[in-house]
N, C-alpha and C positions, 0 to 999 in steps of 0.2 A: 504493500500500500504506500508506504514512502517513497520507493521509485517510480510509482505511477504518480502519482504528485509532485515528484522532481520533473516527471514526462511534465505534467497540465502548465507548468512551471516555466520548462524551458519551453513550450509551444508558443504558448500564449505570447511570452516576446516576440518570437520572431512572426506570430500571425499580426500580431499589433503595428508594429515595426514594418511590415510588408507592404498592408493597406494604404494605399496613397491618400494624402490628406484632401486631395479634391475629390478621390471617391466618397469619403468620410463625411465629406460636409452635403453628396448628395443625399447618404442614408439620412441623417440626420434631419435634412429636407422633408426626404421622402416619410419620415416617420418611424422608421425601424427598430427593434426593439436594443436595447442595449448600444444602438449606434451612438447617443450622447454619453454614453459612458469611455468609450474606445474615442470620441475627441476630446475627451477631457484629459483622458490619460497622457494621448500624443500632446497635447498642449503643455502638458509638466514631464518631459521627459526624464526629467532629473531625477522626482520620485519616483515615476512609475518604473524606470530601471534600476532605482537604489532597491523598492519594494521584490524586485523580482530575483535578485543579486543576493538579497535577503532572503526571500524561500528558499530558493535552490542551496545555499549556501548551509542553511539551518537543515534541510529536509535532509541535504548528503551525509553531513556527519550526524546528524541523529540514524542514518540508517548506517553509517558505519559502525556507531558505537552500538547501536541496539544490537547488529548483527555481531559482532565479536563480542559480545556479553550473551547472548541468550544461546548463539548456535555453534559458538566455536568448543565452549565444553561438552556441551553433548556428542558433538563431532569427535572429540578427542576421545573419548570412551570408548566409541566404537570401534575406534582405530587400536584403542590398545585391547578390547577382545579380538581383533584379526592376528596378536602377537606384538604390535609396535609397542615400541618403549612408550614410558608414559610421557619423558620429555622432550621425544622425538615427536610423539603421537599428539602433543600442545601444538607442537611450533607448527605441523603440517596442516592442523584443525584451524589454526588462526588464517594458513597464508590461503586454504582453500574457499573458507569464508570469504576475505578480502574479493580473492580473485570471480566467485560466483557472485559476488555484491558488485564490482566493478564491472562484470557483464551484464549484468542486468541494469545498470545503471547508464550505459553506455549505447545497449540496444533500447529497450523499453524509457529511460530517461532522458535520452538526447537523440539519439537518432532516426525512430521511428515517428514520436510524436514533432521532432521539426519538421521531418518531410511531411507529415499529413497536416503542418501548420502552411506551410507554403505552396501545400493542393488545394487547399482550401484555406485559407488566410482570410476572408472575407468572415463565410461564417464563424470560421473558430473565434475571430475576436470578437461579434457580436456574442457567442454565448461564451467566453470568460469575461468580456468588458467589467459588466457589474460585479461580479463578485473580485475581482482583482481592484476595482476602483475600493471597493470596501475593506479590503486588507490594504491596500496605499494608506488609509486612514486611517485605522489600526498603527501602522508600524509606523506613521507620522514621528513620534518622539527618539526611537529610534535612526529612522533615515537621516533624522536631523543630527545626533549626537554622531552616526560614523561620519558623515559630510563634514562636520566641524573639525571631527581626528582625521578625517585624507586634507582638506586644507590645513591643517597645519601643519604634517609632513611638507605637504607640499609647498608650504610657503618657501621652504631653502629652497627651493626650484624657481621661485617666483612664477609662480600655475596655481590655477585653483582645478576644483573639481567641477565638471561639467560633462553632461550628457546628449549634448544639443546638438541636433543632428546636422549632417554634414549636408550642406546645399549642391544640387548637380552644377556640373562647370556648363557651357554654352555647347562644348565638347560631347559630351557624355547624353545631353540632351539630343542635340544632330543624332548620334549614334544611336539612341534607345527609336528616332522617329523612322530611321532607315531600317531597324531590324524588326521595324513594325511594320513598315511597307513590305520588305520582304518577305514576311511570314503571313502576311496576308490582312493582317489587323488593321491595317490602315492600305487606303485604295494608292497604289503607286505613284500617279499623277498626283495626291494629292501627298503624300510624303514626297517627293521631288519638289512640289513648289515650298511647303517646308521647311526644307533642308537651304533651299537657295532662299526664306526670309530669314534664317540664324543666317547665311551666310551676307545677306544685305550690310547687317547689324558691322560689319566691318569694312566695309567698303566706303570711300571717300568719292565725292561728285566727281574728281578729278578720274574715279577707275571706270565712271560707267556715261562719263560724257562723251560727245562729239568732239574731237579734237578741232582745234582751229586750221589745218590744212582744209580742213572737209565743209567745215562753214559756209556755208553761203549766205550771203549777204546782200544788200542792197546800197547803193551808192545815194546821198540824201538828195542830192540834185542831179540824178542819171538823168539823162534824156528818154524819151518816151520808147523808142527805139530801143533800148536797151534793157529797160523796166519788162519790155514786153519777155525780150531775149530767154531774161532770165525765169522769168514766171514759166513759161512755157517750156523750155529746158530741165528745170530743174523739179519742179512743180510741188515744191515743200507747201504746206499749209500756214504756215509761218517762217520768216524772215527778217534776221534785225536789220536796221538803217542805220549805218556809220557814216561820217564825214570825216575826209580824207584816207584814213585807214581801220582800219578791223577794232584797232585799238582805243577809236575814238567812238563806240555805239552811243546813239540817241535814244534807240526806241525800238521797238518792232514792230512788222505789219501784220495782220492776219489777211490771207486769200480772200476768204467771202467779202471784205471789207473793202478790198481793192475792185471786185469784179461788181459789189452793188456803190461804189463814186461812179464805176465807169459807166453802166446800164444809164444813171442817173444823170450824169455829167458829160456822156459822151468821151472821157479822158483822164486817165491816170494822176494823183495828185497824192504826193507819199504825205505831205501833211496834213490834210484830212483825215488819214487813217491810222497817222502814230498814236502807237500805246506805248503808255511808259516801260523803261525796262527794269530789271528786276536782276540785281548781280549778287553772287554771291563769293564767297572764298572756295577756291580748290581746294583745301583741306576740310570743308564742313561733310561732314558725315553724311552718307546720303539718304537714310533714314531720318535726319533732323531736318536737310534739304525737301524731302518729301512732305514732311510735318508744316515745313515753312511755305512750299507752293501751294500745300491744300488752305492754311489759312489765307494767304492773301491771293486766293482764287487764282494764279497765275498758273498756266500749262507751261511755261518758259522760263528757263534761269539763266544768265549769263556768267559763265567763269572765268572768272579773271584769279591772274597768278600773284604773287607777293610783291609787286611792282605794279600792277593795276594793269597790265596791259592785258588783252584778250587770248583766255587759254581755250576755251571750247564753250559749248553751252548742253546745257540738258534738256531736256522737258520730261512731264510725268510721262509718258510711253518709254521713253527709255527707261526710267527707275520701274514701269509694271514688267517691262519683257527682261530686265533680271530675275525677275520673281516665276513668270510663267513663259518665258522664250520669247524668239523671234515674232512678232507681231507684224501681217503685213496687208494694207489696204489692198483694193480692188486694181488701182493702177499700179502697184507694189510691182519690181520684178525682184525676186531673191537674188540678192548678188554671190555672185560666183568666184566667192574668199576663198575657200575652202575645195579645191579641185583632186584629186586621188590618181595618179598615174600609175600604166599598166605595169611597171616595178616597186607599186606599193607608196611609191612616197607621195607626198603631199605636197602640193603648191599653194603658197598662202598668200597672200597680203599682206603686211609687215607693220599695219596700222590695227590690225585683230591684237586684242586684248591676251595677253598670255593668259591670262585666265578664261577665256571662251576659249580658246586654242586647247587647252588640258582639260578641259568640260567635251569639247567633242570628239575628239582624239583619245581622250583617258592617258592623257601623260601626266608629268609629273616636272614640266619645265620650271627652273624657277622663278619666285613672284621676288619684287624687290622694291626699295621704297624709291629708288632711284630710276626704276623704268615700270611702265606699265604696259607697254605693246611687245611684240616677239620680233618687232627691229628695235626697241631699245636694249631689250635685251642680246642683241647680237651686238649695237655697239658698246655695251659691259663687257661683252666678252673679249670682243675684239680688242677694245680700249682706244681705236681711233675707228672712221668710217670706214667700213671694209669695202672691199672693191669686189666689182661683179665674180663669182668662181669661188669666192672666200669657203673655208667650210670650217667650221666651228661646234665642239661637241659640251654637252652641257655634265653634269657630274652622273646623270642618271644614263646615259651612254646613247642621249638620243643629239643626232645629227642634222646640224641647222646650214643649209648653203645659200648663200647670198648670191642668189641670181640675175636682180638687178636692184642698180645705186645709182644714185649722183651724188654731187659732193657736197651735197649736205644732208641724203638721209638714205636710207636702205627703203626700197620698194618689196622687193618681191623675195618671197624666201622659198625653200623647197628644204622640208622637215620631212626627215626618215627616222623614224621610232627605232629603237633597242628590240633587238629578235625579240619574240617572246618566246616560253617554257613550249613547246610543242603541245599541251594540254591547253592551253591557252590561245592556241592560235584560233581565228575564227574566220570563215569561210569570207571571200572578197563579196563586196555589196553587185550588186546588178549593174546601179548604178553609178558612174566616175564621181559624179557632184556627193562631197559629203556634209 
């Protein structure tokens, strides 16, 4: 009977301990029996594992001492009618005791009843909650006076005594949502978006903007001619207006805005249709960035770098297709980044974000605060601009070749990946485009 209540003893922790504090607070909603008992417990975890540290503690050596007092002389008796000495026939009675207390205490007191606490963890703390809540109270005077003697050992440590449980890292969260998509508890798609909002959570406007190469823009006094050029070329739904250079933005236009001055006006007029613009820091966080567009209603941000001059711009579409991919309108054509040639490698773009690059590829090229594309990363490796033929390997043994440059920046790369493990390999796609 003491090892079976060393068993209820050790279960009941690790069933208590199991149940997630947000499942706790649905029961509790929901009304279930004994669920206000099991979040009161988790709420003081200090007593409720001093209280429990306590039974186990008292139940082992009262069933040690009972058992080497009541069953080790009788044991010994029978051992000396088989012929054993009588202080041969002690010492073998105590250690055979021990050792059948120690098995039972080991099967039936910690290892059965943990496993049947962590198959069911749910209900076994709803039916010890309350009665364990009621011995916490009970040993209340107790709990307190060992807690007072481990803090003062403790104090030469300068530590005190604490039960309080350990929070998951951002880490360990990602990983528990991934092997919940995997296992089927959670729908794929919706652990992949997920997985990529922890991973937002550290990302800077400056990893998920438009670079200023790519920018397009509008000149504040373009000739009509020109206005038209670009609209029609380029066919953004919004475009900011600088005067003189990139670096100097006024404002930005939206499309619908310019096509109802024209219908109306018969002709283009960028100052009727400026909106103010809206900049931020390349360093603001693009979660805070996103926070700050949705309050001041703006689909647009301008980033500018530590000198004011123009780095790139974002808009909300870019921070959603972090979250759920490539997003692409009706006149959208998918650009052709990403190409696959018949010797496996890969023809890239040099303006792809290393980190989209090892999202679709599944590499492992590295991220660095000093580049954020897979041509700045070639000119880190390089250490000056490399020249078209260059070939440069990264530490994980995948092979980056500088196919074309000019002399101020790397265009085009062609990335061949590290063999893989022959189990690993996986059959070429249908299609070239990846």
């Amino acid at each position: 009977m003491l090892v079976l209540a060393n068993g209820v003893l050790a279960g009941a922790e690790l069933a208590i301990i199991s149940v997630r504090k947000t499942r706790v607070r649905e029961l509790v909603e929901s009304g279930r029996r004994g669920a206000r008992a099991v979040s009161a417990l988790r709420d003081n975890p200090e007593r409720f594992l001093a209280t429990v540290q306590i039974g186990i503690t008292v139940v082992s050596a009262t069933a040690g001492a009972f058992g080497g007092a009541s069953l080790a002389q009788p044991l010994a008796t029978v051992l000396q009618g088989l012929g054993v000495g009588a202080e041969i026939a002690s010492r073998l009675a105590l250690a055979l005791v021990i050792g059948v207390i120690s098995y039972l205490s080991l099967v039936l007191g910690e290892l059965v009843p943990k496993s049947l606490a962590l198959r069911y963890s749910e209900g076994y703390a709803l039916l010890i909650g309350r009665p364990l809540r009621f011995l916490s109270r009970l040993t209340r005077p107790v709990v307190w006076l060992l807690t007072a003697s481990s803090n003062l050992v403790l104090h030469f440590f300068k530590d005190r005594t604490s039960f309080t449980e350990s929070r998951m890292s951002s880490e360990e969260v990602q990983q528990t949502v991934e092997d919940a998509s995997r296992s089927g508890a959670v729908h794929p798609r919706s652990g992949d978006i997920a997985s990529r909002a922890l991973d937002l959570a550290s990302l800077s406007v400056a990893d998920v903007m438009v670079p200023r190469p790519k920018v397009v823009g509008l000149r504040r006094h373009a000739p009509l001619e020109e206005l038209k050029q670009v609209l029609q070329e380029r066919g953004h739904s919004r475009l900011p207006v600088y005067e003189g250079t990139l670096d100097r933005v006024v404002g930005y236009v939206v499309g619908t805005d310019l096509l109802s001055i024209a219908l109306e006006q018969g002709t283009l007029d960028l100052e009727d249709a400026l909106r103010p613009a809206y900049f931020i820091p390349e360093t603001t966080r693009a979660l805070d960035a996103l926070q700050q567009m949705q309050v001041r209603r703006t689909p647009m941000a301008l980033v500018v770098d530590e000198r004011g001059g123009l780095a790139g711009l974002v808009t909300l579409e870019d921070l959603l297709e972090e979250l759920v991919g490539e997003i692409f309108s009706e006149s959208d054509v998918p650009p052709d980044c990403l190409h696959r040639e018949p010797d496996g490698a890969i023809l890239a773009d040099a303006t792809l974000s290393v980190r989209e690059v090892n999202r679709a590829l599944e590499l492992a090229l590295p991220e660095g605060e000093a580049w954020a594309t897979i041509g700045g990363l070639c000119l880190a490796l390089a250490g000056v601009i490399p020249a078209p033929g260059t070939r440069l390997t990264t530490d994980d043994g995948t092979e980056l070749e500088v196919v074309d440059a000019s002399a101020r920046r790397v265009k085009q790369i062609r990335i061949r990946p590290p063999p893989r493990p022959a189990a690993e390999v996986e059959p070429e796609p249908q299609h070239p485009s990846v």
